[in-house]
C-alpha positions as CSV (number, residue, x, y, z in Angstrom):
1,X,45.1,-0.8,70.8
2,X,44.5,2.1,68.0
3,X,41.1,1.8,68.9
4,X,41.8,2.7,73.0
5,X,44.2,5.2,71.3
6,X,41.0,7.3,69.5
7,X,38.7,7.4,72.3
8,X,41.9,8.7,74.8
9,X,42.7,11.6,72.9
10,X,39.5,13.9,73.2
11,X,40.0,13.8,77.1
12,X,43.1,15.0,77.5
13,X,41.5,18.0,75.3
14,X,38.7,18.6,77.4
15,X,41.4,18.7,80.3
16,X,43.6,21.5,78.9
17,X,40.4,23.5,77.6
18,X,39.2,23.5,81.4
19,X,42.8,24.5,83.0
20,X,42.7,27.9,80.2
21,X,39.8,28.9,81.1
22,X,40.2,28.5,84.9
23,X,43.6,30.5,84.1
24,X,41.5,33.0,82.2
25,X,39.2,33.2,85.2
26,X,41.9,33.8,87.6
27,X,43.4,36.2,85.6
28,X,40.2,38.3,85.3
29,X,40.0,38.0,88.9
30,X,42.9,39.7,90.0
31,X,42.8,42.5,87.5
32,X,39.6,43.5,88.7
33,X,41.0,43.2,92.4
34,X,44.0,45.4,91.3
35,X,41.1,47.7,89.3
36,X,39.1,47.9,92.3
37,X,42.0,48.5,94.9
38,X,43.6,51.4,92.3
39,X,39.8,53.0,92.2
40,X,39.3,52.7,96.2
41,X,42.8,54.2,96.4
42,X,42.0,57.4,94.5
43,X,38.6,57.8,95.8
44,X,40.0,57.7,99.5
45,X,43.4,60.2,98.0
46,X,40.1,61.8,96.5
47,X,38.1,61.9,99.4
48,X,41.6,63.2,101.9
49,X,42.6,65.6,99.0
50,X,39.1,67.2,99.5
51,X,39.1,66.9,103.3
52,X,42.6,68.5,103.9
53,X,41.2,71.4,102.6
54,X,39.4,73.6,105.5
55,X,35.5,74.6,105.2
56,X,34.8,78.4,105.9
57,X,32.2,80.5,106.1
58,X,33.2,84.2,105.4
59,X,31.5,87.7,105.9
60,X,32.2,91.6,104.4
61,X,32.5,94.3,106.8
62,X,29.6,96.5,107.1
63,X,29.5,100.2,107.9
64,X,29.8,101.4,111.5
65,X,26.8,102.3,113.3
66,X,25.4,105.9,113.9
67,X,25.5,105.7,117.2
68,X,27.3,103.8,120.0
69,X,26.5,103.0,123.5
70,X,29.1,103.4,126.3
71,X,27.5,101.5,130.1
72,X,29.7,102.3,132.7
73,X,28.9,102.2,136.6
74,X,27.9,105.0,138.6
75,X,27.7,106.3,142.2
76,X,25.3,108.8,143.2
77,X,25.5,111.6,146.1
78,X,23.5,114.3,147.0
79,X,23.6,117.5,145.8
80,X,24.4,119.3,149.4
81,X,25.4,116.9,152.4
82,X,26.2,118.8,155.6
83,X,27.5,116.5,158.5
84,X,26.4,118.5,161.6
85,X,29.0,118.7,164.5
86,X,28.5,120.2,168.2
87,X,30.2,123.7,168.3
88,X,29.9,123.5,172.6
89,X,30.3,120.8,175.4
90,X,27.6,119.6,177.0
91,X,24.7,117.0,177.0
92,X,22.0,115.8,174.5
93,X,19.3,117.5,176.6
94,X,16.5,116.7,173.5
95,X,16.6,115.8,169.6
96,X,13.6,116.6,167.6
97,X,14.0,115.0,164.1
98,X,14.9,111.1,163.4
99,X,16.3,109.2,160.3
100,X,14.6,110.4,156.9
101,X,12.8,113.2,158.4
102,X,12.4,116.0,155.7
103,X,13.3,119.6,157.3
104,X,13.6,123.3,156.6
105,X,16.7,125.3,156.9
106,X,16.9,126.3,160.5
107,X,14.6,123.3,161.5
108,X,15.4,122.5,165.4
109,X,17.3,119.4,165.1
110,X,18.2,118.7,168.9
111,X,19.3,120.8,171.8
112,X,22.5,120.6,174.1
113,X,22.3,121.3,178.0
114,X,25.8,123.5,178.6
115,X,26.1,124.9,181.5
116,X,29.6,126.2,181.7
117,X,28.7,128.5,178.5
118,X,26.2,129.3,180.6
119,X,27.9,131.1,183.3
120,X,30.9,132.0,180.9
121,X,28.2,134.1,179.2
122,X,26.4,135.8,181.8
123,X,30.3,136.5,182.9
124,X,30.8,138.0,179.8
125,X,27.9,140.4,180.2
126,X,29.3,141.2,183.9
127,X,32.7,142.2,182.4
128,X,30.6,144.4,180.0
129,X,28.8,146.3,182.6
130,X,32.0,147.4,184.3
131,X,34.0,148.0,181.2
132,X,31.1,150.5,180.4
133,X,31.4,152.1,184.0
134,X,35.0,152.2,184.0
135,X,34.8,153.6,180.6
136,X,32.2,156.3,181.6
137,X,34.4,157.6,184.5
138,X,37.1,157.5,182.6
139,X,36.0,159.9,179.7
140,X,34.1,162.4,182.6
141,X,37.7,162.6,184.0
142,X,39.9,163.2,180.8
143,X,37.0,166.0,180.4
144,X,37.6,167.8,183.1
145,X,41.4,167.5,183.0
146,X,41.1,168.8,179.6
147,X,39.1,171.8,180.7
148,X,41.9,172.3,183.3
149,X,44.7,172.4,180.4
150,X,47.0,175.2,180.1
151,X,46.8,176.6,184.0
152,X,48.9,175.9,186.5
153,X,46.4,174.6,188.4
154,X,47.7,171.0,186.1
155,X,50.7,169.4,184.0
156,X,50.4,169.3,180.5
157,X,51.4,165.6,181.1
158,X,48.7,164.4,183.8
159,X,46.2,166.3,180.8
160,X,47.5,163.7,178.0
161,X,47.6,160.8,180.5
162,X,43.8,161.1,181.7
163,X,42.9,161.6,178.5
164,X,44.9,158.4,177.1
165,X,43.3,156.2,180.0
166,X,39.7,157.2,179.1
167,X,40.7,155.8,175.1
168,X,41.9,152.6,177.0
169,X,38.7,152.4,178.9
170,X,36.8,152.8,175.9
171,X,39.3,149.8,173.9
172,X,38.1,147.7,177.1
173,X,34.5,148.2,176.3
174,X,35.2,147.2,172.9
175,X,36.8,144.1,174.1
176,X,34.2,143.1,176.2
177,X,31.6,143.6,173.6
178,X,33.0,141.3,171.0
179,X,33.9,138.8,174.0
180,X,29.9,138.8,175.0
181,X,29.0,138.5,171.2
182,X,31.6,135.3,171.1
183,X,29.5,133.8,173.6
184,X,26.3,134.8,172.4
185,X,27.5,132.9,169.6
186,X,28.0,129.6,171.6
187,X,24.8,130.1,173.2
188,X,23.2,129.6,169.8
189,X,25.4,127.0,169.2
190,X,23.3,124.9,171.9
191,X,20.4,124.8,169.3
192,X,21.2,122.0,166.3
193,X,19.5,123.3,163.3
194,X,19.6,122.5,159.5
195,X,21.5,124.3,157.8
196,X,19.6,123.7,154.8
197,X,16.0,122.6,152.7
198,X,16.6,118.5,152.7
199,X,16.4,115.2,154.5
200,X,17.8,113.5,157.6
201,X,20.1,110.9,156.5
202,X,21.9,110.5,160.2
203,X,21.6,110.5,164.0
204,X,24.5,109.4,165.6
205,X,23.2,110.8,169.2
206,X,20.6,110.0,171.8
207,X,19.5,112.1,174.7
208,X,22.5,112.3,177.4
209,X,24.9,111.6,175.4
210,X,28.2,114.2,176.4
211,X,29.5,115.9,173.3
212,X,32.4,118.1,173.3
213,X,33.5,121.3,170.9
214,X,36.3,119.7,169.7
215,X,34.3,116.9,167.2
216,X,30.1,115.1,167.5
217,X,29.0,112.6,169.7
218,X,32.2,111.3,172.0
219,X,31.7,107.5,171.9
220,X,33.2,105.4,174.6
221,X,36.7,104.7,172.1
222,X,36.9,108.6,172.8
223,X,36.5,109.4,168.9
224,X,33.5,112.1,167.7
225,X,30.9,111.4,165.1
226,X,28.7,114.0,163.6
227,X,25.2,114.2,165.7
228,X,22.7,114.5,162.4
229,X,23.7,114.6,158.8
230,X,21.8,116.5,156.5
231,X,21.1,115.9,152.6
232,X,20.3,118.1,150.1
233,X,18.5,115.6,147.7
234,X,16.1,118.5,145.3
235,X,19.0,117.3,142.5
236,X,21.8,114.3,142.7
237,X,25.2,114.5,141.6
238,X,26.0,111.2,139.6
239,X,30.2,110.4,139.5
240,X,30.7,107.9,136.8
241,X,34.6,106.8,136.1
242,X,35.4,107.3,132.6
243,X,38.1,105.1,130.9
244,X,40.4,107.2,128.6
245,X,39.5,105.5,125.5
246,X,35.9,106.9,125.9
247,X,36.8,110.8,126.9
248,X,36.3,112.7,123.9
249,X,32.6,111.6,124.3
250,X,32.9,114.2,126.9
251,X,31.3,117.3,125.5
252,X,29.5,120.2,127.2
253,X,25.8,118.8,126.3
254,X,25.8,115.2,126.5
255,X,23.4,113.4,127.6
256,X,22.9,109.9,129.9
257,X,20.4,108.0,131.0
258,X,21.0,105.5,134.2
259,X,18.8,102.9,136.0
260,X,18.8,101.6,139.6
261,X,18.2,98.6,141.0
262,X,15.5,99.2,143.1
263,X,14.0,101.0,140.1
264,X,14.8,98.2,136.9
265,X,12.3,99.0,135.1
266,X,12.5,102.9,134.7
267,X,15.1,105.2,133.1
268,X,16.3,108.7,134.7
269,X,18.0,111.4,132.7
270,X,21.3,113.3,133.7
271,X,22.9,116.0,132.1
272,X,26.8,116.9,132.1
273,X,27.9,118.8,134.7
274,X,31.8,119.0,135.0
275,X,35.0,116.5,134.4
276,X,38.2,116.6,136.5
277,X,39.7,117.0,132.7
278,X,42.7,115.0,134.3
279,X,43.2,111.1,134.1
280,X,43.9,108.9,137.2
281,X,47.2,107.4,136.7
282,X,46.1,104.0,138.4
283,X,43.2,103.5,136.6
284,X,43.2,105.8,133.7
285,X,39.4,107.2,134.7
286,X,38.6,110.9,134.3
287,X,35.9,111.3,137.1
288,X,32.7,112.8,135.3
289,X,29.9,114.5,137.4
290,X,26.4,114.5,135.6
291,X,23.4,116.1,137.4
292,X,20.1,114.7,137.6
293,X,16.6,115.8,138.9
294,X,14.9,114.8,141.7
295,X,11.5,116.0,142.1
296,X,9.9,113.1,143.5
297,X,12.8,111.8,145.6
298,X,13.1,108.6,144.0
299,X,16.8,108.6,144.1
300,X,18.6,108.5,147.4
301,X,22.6,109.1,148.1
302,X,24.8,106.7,147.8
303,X,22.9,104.7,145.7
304,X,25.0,102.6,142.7
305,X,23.4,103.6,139.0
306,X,24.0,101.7,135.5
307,X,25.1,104.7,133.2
308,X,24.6,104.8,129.5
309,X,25.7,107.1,127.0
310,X,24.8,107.6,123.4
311,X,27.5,109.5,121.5
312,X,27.7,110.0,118.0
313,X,30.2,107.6,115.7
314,X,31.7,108.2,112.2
315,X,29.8,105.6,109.9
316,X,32.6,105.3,107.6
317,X,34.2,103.6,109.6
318,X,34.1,99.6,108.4
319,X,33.5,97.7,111.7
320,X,34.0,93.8,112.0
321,X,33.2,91.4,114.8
322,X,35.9,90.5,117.0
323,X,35.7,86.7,116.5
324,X,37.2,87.6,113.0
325,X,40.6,89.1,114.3
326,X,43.4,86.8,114.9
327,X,46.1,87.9,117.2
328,X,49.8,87.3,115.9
329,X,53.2,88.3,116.7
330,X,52.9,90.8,113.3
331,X,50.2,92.5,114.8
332,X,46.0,92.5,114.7
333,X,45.2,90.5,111.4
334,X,42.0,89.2,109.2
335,X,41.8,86.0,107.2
336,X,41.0,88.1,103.9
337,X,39.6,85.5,101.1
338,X,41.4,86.3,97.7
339,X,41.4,84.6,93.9
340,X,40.9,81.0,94.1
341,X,39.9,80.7,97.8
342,X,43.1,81.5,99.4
343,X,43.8,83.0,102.3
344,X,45.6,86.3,102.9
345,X,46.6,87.4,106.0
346,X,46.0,90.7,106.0
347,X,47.2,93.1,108.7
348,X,44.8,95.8,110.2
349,X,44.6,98.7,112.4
350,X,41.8,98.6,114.8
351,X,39.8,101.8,115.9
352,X,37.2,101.6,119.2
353,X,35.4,98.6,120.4
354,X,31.8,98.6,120.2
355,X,31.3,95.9,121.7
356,X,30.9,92.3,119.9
357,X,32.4,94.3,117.0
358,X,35.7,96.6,116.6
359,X,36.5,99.1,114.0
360,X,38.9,98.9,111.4
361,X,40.8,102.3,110.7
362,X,42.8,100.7,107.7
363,X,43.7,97.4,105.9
364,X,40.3,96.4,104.6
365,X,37.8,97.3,102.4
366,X,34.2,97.1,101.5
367,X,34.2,94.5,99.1
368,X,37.0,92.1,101.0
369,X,35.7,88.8,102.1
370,X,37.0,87.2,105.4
371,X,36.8,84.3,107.1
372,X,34.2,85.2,110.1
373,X,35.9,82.5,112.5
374,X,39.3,81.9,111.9
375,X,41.2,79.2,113.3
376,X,44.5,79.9,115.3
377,X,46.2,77.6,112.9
378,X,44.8,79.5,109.6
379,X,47.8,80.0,107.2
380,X,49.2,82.5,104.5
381,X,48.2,80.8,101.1
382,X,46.1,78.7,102.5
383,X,43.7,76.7,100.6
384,X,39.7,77.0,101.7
385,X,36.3,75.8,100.7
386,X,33.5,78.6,101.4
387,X,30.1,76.6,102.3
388,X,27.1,78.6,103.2
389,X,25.6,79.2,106.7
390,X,24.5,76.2,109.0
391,X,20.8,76.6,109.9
392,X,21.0,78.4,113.8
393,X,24.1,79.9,113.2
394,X,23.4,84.3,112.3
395,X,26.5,85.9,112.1
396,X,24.6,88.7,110.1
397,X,22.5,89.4,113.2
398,X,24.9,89.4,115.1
399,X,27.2,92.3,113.5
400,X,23.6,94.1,113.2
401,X,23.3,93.8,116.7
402,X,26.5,94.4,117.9
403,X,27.2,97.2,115.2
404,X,24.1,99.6,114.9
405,X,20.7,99.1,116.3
406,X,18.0,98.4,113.7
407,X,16.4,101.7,113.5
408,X,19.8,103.3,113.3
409,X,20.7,100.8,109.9
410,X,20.9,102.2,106.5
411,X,19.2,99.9,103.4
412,X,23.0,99.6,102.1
413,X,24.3,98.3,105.9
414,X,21.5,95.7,106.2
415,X,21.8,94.4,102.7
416,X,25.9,93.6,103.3
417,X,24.6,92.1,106.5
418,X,22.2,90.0,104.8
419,X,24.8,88.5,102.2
420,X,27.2,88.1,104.9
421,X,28.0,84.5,106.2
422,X,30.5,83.4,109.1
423,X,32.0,80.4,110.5
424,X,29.7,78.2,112.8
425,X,31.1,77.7,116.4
């Protein structure tokens, strides 16, 4: 029995040796699990913490450009155009000259068959000859009663009354003659001519047709349509609608060039010629009329024109794109970076739009860094990260574009483009 006793004993050790360290093992296994879960909880509070906080790409305004360019439509007319009515009734007897037909001033254009002027004319000549007869005896008589004056062969009266008929006589001559030159005049009137140097832009007639004093060619409605219409196309007359925020470009020698669509790929100059210097109420245009040469009679009226100005702008101006501004109840505002990477909303006032860019008159300066693409949800205080550009994305070629052309950038405006940086889209 003692000796069963001995060998029992060393088991039970062995036993309680095994259950410590399987405790130990247990125990090593759930700190590490609690280590591990505690280190995976602050690298994902780590990894939210760092992307709560929004990544920006920010810019500094540049100076404004030298120049700016201002493209606005354009109509174009000629620089005389005469429509050309019938002054007599009668028929298209002939016309001479047909659409686009380049004439002369006084250049037969057609001729009207009008018999009724006819006879009132040679009627008119009749009337003459015996207003001149009349008026011959007339005077012979008041001569001779005259000569007769102061016997007693005659009155005094009769005297003054032969007299005074021979004045009425010669009145009725008068009469006559300026009612024979009236239809002299109407006579000529059967001859359509040109009134001036240019081109034929209109027939509205045909041989036959009846025209009347009163209008042009009678249609079978009854209305009247000029018979030719005439341009004067040596020069054109360009109308181009200004908008109010562009007027004081308006000076007496600007410049424009303008393109036309049948023409893309050539430029024509015009010159400033007059402004209505009053706005339209319903649009807010002044109507601006430029003048252009037309030597080669390239340009035909009513043709529409693409009108561009260059006028002068003041390059102190800072000018920032318009992606930049965010539009709030407190007014036109920038997302203005300031010490450690928060955001300051920062209220501006904004001069002319140039375009992709805008100028801004005050609330920003040179050195101020701003977000280049703000979101709408961008806060006061806000917390940023600034990365760099991402490769396609130029927001520095973009303001150079939009801002000033390359030849017209400065060595200081291209390097503040260059370190610029903005927002991907």
């Amino acid at each position: 029995m003692n000796v069963h006793r001995e060998v029992a004993a060393p088991s039970r050790t062995r036993s309680k040796w095994s259950a410590a360290i399987a405790a130990l093992v247990l125990a090593g296994l759930v700190v590490r699990g609690i280590v591990e879960r505690h280190d995976n909880v602050t690298d994902l509070k780590s990894v939210a913490d760092e992307e709560s906080v929004p990544q920006v790409q920010v810019m500094t305004p540049i100076s404004g450009p030298a120049t700016r360019t201002v493209t606005l439509p354009g109509n174009i007319k000629a620089w005389y155009t005469a429509p050309i009515y019938a002054q007599i009734t009668g028929y298209v007897h002939k016309w001479y000259v047909d659409y686009g037909a380049f004439v002369k001033a006084g250049t037969l254009l057609a001729t009207i068959d009008a018999p009724t002027v006819d006879e009132q004319y040679q009627t008119a000549v009749a009337n003459l000859d015996v207003a001149k007869t009349n008026g011959t005896l007339a005077d012979v008589t008041a001569q001779r009663w005259k000569a007769l004056a102061g016997t007693e062969a005659v009155a005094q009266e009769e005297v003054d009354v032969k007299v005074a008929d021979a004045a009425a006589k010669k009145a009725q001559v008068l009469a006559a003659q300026h009612d024979l030159a009236r239809y002299h005049a109407l006579e000529g009137f059967k001859n359509i001519v040109a009134p001036f140097d240019g081109v034929v832009t209109s027939r509205d007639t045909d041989v036959g047709n009846y025209v009347n004093a009163a209008g042009g060619d009678v249609s079978s409605r009854g209305t009247a349509d000029e018979l030719f219409s005439v341009a004067d196309i040596h020069k054109m007359r360009l109308f181009v609608s200004v908008p109010q925020d562009y007027a004081d470009m308006l000076k007496p020698d600007l410049q424009a060039t303008f393109t036309l669509p049948q023409y893309p790929a050539r430029q024509f100059k015009a010159t400033l010629l007059t402004t209505a210097n009053a706005f339209n109420p319903q649009t807010r245009t002044v109507i601006t009329e430029l003048v252009a040469q037309n030597p080669d009679h390239l340009i035909w009226p009513g043709t529409y024109a693409t009108v561009r100005f260059v006028v002068p702008t003041d390059q102190s101006v800072l000018v920032v794109p318009e992606q930049a501004l965010l539009f709030r109840d407190q007014g036109m505002q920038l997302a203005v970076i300031g010490s450690g990477d928060r955001v300051h909303l920062q209220n501006v006032k904004l001069g002319m739009n140039l375009g992709q860019n805008v100028q801004v008159l005050s609330g920003l300066k040179s050195t101020d860094r701003f977000i280049a693409n703000p979101s709408a949800g961008t806060l006061e205080g806000e917390k940023v990260q600034i990365v760099s550009g991402v490769p396609g994305i130029a927001p520095e070629a973009k303001v150079r574009t939009a801002a000033s052309e390359p030849a017209q950038s400065s060595g200081n405006q291209q390097s503040n483009v260059a370190a610029a940086t903005s927002e991907p889209r």
